[in-house]
N, C-alpha and C positions, 0 to 999 in steps of 0.2 A: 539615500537610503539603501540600506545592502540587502539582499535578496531572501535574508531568513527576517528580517523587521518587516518586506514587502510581503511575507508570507504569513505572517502571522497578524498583519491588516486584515487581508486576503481572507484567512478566515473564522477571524473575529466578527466579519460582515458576513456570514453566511450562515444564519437563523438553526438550517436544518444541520451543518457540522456542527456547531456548538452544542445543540440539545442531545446530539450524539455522543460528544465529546464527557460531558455532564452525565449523562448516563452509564458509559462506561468509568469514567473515574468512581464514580459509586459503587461498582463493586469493588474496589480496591485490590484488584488482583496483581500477583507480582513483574515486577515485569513485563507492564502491558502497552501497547500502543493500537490507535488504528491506524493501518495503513492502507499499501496498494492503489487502488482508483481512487479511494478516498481526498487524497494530498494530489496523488499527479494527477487524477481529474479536474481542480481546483485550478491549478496552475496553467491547465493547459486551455480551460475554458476562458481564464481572464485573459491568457495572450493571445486568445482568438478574439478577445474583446465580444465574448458572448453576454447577453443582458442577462439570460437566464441560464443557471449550470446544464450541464448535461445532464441525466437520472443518471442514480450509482443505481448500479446492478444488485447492489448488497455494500454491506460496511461491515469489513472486516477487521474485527478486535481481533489480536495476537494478545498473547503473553508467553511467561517461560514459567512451569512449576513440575519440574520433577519430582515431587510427590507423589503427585496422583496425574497421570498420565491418560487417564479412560475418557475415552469417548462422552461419554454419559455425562459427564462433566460438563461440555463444552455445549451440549445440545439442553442442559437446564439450564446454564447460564443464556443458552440462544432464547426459551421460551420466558426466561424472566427478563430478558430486556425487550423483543417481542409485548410484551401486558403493559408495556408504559410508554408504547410507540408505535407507529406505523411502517417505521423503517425495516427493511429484511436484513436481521444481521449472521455474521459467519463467524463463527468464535472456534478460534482454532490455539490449541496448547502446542507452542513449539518445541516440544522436551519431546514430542511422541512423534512428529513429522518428519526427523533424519529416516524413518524408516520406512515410510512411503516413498521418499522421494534416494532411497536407494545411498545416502549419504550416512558420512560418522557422526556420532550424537553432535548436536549442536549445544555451544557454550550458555546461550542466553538468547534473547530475541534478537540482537543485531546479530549474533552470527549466523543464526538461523535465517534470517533476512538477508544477508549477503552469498545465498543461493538461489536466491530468485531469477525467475528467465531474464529479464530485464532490471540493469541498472537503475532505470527511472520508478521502476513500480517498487524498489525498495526502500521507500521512504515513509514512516509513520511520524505520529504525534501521540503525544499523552497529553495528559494537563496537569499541571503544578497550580500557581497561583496565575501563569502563564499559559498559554503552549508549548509546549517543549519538542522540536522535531528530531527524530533519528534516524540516520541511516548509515549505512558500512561503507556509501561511495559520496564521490562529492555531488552536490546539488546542480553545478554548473550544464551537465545534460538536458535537466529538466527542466531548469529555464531556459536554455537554447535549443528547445522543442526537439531533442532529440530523440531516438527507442535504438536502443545499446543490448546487442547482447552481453548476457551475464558469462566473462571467459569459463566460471564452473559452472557452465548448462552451455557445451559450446556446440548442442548439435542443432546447426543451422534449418532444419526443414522443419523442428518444432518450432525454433522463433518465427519463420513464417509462419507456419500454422495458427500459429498464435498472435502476429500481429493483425493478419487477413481475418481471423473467425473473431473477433474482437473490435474489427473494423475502425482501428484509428485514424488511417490515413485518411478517411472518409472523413468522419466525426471533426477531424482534426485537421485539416488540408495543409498546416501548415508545418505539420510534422516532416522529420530527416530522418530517414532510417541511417544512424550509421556506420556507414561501411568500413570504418576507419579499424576494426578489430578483429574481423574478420575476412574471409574469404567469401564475398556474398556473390551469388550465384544469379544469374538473373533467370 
């Protein structure tokens, strides 16, 4: 079995992503996926062979609609998925986020996702009649429990910052940070 059929077992078995999954396909927004913790929490809980998931922090829908770009948007779409669930979701429009994050417009959701700190955390889903998973890098990091910086976010003392205040190695003992891309500093 190759490792996007194992992932889309993975979770298919898991009651609270699917009813998430199902509610976001229902607004039918363009270009949308959840990703982040959502997918590489999943993955990295089953290879720790945990019985129960870790808590997501939040479930974060992405889309892309340069249309309409406003904030307001994203925070009624948070309070209507909010009223049909207990989950805390983060709905963010990637058409308006190149300019937070100091970058030139982004193309769509994958390219907007292929600036994230870490390779592994850029992996979402949407659902068709399936799961559908996307992301701008290969998969093989995140089953070989790796946390890769992203080369466009190469400044190393935010990726710590970020892998420490997030506490994977903890969570996750059996994570690699790797060093293989950088110049990692100890």
């Amino acid at each position: 079995m190759d490792f996007y059929q194992q992932l889309t077992l993975w979770l298919k078995a898991d009651p609270v992503r699917c009813q998430a999954l199902r509610q976001a396909a229902d607004l039918e927004l363009p270009d949308w996926c959840i990703a982040a913790g959502f997918v590489r929490n999943l993955v990295w809980d089953r290879l720790h062979d945990y019985a129960e998931p870790t808590p997501l922090a939040d479930i974060d829908l992405i889309y892309f609609n340069a249309e309409d770009i406003s904030e307001e948007v994203d925070r009624a779409l948070e309070r209507c998925l909010m009223q049909n669930s207990d989950l805390l979701w983060s709905v963010k429009n990637q058409a308006r986020m190149h300019s937070r994050n100091g970058d030139a417009p982004y193309l769509n959701t994958l390219d907007a996702m292929s600036y994230w700190p870490e390779l592994e955390t850029a992996i979402g889903v949407s659902l068709a009649s399936d799961p559908v998973f996307i992301s701008p890098f290969p998969l093989e990091n995140l089953r070989d429990l790796q946390i890769t910086l992203n080369p466009k976010r190469p400044k190393i003392s935010d990726f710590e910052a970020r892998v420490a205040e997030k506490k994977w190695l903890e969570i996750w003992p059996k994570l690699q940070v790797n060093r293989q891309d950088y110049d990692f500093k100890e």
